[in-house]
N, C-alpha and C positions, 0 to 999 in steps of 0.2 A: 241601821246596817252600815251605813257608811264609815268606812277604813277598820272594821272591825275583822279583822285575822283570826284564824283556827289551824292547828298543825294537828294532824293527828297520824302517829306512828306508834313503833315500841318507843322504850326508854333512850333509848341513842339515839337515836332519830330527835326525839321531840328537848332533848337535852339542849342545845345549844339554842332552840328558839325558849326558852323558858328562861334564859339568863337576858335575853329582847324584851320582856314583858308580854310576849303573848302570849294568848290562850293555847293550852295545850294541850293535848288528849292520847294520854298513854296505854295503848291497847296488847293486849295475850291474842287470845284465840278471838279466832268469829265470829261467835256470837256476841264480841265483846267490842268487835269492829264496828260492826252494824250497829249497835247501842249506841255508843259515841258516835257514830255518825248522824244517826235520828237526833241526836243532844245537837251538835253541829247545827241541823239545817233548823230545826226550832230554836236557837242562838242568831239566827238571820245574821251570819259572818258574808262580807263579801269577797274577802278572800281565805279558800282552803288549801292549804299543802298539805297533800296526803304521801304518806312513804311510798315509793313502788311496791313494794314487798307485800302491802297487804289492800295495795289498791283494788285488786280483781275484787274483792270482799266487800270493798264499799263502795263500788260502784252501784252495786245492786240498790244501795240510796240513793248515791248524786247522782244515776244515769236519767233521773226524771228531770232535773235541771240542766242537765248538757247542751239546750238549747237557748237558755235564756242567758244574760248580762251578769245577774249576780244570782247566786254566788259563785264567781272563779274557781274552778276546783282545779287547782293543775297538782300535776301526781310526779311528785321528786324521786329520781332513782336516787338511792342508797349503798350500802356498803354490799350487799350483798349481789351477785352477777342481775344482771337486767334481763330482764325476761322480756323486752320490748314494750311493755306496754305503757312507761312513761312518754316516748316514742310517738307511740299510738293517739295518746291522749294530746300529746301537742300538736297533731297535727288535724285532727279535729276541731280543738283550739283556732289555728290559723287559719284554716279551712273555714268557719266560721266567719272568722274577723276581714279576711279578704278576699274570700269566693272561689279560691283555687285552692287544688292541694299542692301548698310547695314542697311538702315531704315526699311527695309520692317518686318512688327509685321504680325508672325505666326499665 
């Protein structure tokens, strides 16, 4: 598992890390998300960038690891307006890693 990367978005998204050499996973619809996803965590990557755009979709995979060290799943917002929930996900993230939430808006 160790320093092994997985990106998985549409085509634009995963475009620019695919010229990096890493693994990449080009997803349509939903049920197409989750598959690649399932691929993802049986690939033991420990770190995942997933596009915001189709993060809500695969969370319903990596939500079972959102506790543990690896694998990393942080969720990159994209071209498309941000619906908050890359946001959401890093501060879960932080929240983890140093026991407070420093996102959290008074």
């Amino acid at each position: 598992m160790e320093g092994k990367i997985a990106v998985l978005g549409d085509t634009d998204f995963v475009m620019p890390f695919t010229a990096l050499g890493v693994d990449t996973y080009t997803v349509g619809d939903e049920a197409d998300v989750i598959e690649n996803a399932k691929k993802i965590i049986q690939g033991k990557y420990a770190l995942i960038l997933v596009a915001e755009n189709i993060a809500p979709a695969a969370d319903t995979v990596f939500a079972d690891y959102e506790d543990s060290a690896t694998p990393c799943v942080l969720v990159v917002p994209f071209t498309t307006e941000s619906k908050g929930f890359a946001a959401e996900a890093l501060a879960k993230v932080l929240k983890m890693a140093t026991g407070i939430n420093i996102l959290h808006n008074s």
